[in-house]
C-alpha positions, 0 to 999 in steps of 0.5 A: 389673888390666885384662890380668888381667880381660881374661884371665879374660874371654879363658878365660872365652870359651874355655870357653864355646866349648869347653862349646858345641863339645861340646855340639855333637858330643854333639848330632851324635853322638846324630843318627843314633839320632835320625834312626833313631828318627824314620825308624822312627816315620814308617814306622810310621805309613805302614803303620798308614796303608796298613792302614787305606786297605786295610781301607777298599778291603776293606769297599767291595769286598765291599759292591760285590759283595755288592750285585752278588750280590744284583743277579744274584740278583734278575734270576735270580729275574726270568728264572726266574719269567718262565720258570716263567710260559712253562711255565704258558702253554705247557706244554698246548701242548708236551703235546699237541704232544708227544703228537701226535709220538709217536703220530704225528698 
């Protein structure tokens, strides 16, 4: 009875390593669509990434040059008040400046 046991042990053996061994290549065969899937997912992921740091850049840019505007727009005011306050000081003097040229004083 013992080499009886000892063979159902040793068939018993065998079949666990061959239930393993296809489980194994069942495993290795389903890797690459794994590995595919997976590889699909991280990229993605890097573009809804890369979009989201592109929109960030986006709003920070047209902030910087909204404020930009405004700053050019401001000194344009600035620059053309000052202009407009010369004009007023000096345009009297620019009259009769000019009517003394034309009629030649």
């Amino acid at each position: 009875m013992e080499h009886v046991e000892l063979i159902n042990r040793i068939i018993e053996a065998e079949n666990e390593a061959q239930r393993i061994a296809g489980d194994a290549r069942d495993k290795l065969i389903a890797l690459p669509a794994e590995l595919q899937e997976k590889t699909e997912i991280v990229h993605q992921e890097m573009r809804r990434r890369a979009e989201n740091r592109v929109e960030q850049v986006r709003k920070h840019e047209e902030q910087w040059a909204d404020e930009r505007v405004a700053a050019l727009n401001a000194q344009l005011a600035e620059e053309l008040a000052a202009l407009e306050r010369m004009f007023a000081e000096r345009r009297q003097q620019w009259a009769d400046h000019m009517l003394a040229m034309v009629i030649g004083r």
